[in-house]
C-alpha positions as CSV (number, residue, x, y, z in Angstrom):
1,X,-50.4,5.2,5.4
2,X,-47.7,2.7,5.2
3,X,-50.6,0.0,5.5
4,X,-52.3,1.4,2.5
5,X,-48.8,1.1,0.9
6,X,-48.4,-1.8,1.8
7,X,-51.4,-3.9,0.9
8,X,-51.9,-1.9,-2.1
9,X,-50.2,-4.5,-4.7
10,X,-46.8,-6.5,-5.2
11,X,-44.9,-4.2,-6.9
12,X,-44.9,-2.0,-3.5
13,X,-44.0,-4.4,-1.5
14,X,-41.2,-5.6,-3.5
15,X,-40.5,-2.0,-3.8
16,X,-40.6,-2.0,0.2
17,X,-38.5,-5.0,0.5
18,X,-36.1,-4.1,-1.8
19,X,-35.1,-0.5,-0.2
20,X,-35.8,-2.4,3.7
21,X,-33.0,-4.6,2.5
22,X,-30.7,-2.1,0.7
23,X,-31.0,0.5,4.5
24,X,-30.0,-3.0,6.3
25,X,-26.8,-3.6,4.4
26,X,-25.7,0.1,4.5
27,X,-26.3,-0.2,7.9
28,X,-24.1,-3.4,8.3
29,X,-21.4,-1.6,6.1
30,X,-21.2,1.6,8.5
31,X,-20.4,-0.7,11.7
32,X,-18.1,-2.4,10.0
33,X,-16.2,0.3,8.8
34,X,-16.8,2.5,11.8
35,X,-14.2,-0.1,13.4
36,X,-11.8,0.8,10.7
37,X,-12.0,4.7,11.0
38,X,-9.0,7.0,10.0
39,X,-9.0,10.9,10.4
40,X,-7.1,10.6,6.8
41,X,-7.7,7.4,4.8
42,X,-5.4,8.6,2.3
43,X,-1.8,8.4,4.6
44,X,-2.7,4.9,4.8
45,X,-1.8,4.7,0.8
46,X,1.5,6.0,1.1
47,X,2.8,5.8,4.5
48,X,4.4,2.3,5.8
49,X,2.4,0.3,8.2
50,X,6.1,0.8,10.5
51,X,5.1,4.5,10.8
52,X,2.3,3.5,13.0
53,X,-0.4,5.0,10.4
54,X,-2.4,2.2,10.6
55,X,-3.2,3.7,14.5
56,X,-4.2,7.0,13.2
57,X,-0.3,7.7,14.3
58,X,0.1,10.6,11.6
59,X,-0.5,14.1,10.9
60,X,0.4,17.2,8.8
61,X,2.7,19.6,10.7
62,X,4.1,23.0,9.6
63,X,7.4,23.3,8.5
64,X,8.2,25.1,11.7
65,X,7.6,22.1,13.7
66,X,11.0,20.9,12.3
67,X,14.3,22.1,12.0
68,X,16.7,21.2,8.8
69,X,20.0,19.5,9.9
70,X,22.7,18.1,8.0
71,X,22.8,14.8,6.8
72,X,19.0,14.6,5.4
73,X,18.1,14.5,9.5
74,X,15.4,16.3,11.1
75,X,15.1,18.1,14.7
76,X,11.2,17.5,15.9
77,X,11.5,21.1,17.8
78,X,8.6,20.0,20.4
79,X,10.7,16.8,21.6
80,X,14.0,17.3,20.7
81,X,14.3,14.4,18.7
82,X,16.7,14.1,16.0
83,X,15.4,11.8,13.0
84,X,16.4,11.0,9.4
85,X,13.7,11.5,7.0
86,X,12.0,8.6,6.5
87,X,10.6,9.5,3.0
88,X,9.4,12.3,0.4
89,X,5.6,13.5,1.1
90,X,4.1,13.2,-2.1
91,X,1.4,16.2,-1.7
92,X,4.8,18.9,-0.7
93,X,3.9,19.0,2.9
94,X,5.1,18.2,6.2
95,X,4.5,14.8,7.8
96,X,5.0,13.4,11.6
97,X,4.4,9.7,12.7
98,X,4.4,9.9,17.0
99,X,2.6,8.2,19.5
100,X,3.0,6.5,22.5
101,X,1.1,2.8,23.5
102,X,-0.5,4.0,27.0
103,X,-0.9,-0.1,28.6
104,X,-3.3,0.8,31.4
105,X,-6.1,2.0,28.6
106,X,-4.7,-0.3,25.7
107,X,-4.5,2.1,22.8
108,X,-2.5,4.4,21.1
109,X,-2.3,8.4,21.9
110,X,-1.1,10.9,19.4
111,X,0.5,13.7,21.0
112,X,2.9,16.6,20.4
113,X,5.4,14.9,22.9
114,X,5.5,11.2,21.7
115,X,7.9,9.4,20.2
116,X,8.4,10.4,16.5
117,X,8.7,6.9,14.7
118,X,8.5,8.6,10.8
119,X,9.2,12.0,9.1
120,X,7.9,12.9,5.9
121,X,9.3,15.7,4.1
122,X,8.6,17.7,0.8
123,X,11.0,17.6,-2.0
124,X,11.4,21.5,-1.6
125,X,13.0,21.6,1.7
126,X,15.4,19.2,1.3
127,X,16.5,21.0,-2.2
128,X,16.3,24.4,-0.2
129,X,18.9,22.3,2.5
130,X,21.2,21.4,0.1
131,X,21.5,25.0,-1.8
132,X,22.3,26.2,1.9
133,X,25.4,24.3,1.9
């Protein structure tokens, strides 16, 4: 079938060509940006390259995960770890940057008990802090 197709005339082997060479590129594209994969693409717009984002370092957490101190600081309740918030989450939700380097396997590991580098906070909890006052 593809024969027939084939020797049938130019246009369908241009046609061939054409889409042959369009499935190669996408196909170039997609390892090339499977090096570059992030759970959420969209922290990377908003969230400093400090916060360890750019190593897939951050994720939404409830507002339970954290308790309200004075001072604009933060308690991460599964470490311990008192932080000031690093910045204002611009969707209203909760945001924690933690991971550790493990050295033997050479990459980052995200995990409820690594180091919180950032805090992210929404507008409405740090209003709701200060009215506690």
């Amino acid at each position: 079938m593809i024969g027939a197709f084939l020797s049938g005339g130019t246009r369908p082997r241009a046609a061939y060509a054409v889409a042959l060479a369009a499935m190669t590129g996408l196909a170039i594209a997609g390892v090339a940006l499977a090096g570059e994969y992030h759970s959420n693409p969209w922290l990377l717009s908003w969230i400093p390259a400090t916060c360890c984002v750019t190593n897939d370092c951050c994720w939404e957490i409830s507002e339970r995960e954290v308790r309200s101190l004075p001072d604009d600081e933060w308690e991460v309740r599964s470490t311990g770890q008192v932080r000031k918030r690093t910045g204002w989450s611009p969707d209203g939700k909760f945001y924690r940057c933690a991971c550790d380097y493990d050295s033997v396997e050479k990459h980052w590991i995200k995990h409820q008990g690594a180091n919180t580098r950032c805090l992210f906070v929404p507008m409405r909890s740090a209003a709701a802090w200060f009215f506690r006052q």
